[in-house]
N, C-alpha and C positions, 0 to 999 in steps of 0.2 A: 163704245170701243174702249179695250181699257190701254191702259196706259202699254212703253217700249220701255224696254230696260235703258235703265241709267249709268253714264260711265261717274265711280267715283275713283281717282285715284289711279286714274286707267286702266279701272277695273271691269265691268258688266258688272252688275250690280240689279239685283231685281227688288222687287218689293217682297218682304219677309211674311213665308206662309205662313198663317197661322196655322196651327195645331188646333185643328179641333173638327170634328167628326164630316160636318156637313161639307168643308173645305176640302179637305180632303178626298170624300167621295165626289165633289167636282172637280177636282181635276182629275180623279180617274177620269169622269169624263169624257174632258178637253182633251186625255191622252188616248182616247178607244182603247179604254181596259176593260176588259172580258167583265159581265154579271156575274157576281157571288163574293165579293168582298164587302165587308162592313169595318166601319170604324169607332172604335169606343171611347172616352177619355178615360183615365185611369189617373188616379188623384193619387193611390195610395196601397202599396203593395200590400197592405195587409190584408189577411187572408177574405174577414169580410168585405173587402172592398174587392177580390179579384173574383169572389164564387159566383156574381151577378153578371161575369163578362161570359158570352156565350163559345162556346166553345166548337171546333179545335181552335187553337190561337197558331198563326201563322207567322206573325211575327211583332216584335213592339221595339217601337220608336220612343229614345228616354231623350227628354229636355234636360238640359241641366244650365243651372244658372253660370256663365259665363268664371265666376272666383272657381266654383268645382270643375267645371270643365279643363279648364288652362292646367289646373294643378293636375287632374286626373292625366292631362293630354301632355303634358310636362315630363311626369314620371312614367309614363308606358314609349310615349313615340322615342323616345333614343333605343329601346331595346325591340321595337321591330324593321326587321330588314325591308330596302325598298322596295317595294313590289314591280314586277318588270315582266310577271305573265302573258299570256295572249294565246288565243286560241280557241277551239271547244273543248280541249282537253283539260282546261283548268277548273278547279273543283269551283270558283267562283267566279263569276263577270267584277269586276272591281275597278272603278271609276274616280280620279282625284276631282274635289269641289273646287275650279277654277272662278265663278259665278259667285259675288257676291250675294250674302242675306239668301243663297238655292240650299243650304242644308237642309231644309224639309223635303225639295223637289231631288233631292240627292240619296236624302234615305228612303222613300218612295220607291224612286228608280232600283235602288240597289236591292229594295226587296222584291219586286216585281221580277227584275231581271234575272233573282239567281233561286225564287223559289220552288221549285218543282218545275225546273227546267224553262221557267218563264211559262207559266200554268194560267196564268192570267194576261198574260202581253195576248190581245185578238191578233189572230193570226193576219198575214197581208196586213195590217197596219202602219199608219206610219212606225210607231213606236215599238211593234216589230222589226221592221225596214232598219230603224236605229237601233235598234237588241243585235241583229244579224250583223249588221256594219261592227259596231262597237266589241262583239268578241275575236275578230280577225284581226284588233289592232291593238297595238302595245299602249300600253301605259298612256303618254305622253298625247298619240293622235287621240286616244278613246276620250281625251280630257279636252281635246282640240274638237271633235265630233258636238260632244255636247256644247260646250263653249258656242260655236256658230250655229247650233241648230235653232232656228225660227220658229219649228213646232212644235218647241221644249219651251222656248222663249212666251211665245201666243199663250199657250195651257196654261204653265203657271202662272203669270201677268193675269193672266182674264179670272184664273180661280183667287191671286192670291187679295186681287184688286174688291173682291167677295168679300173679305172678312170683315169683323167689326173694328180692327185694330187699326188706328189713325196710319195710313201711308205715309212713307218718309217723304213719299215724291208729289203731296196731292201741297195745293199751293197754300199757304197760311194765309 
């Protein structure tokens, strides 16, 4: 059984996906994502390291160490406006990470849900079920939707509980 999200800070808080292929394609999974996505790691954008990734590319998820990040996140986030969309009319589904250590389960979701119209979310799914709920609602609920949902929670917990990387939550 794996582990429940943990409140840190009175936060949820989950245990931190690893990035890396196998993980990943289990929680496709846990989340009944449609067959035909593959996951690669990508060490190094240079060109011999990207002519071996098979192609089309649908989409790529970039790690960046925490100093680059805040700086990158620093100097861009005061010059975008708040996002306050909803609907099916908007060109994207776009969701705030409320959920500790969920940024993997967040950029995941964001590409599933907004690629070729959710091309991959299997239809009647739960995670269908939460694609269809999550675009009729502004901002604020769609962060509230994910935040409470238990078969967001179960998926990543059970995939992320997988990886090799020592859990913050396993007991010393």
């Amino acid at each position: 059984m794996a582990p429940s999200a943990q409140f840190v800070n009175g936060c949820k808080t989950f245990i931190p996906l690893e990035n890396n292929p196998d993980v990943l394609a289990h929680l496709c999974e846990n989340l009944g994502v449609a067959p035909g996505l593959s996951f690669h790691d990508v060490i190094s954008t240079s060109p011999e390291m990207l002519e071996w990734i098979p192609r089309p590319i649908h989409a790529l998820v970039v790690l960046a160490h925490d100093p680059i990040y805040n700086a990158a996140r620093s100097a861009i986030e005061p010059t975008i406006p708040e996002y306050q969309g909803s609907g099916p009319d908007e060109p994207v589904v776009w969701m705030k990470q409320t959920i500790g250590h969920a940024c993997g389960l967040m950029a995941l979701l964001h590409c599933l849900f907004n690629y070729e119209g959710g091309l991959y979310v299997a239809p009647d799914s739960e995670l269908d079920k939460l694609r269809t709920r999550a675009i009729e609602l502004g901002p604020a609920d769609r962060a509230d939707l994910l935040y409470n949902s238990k078969f967001l929670e179960d998926a990543h917990m059970e995939a992320a509980s997988r990886g090799v990387i020592k859990s913050p939550f396993s007991r010393r």
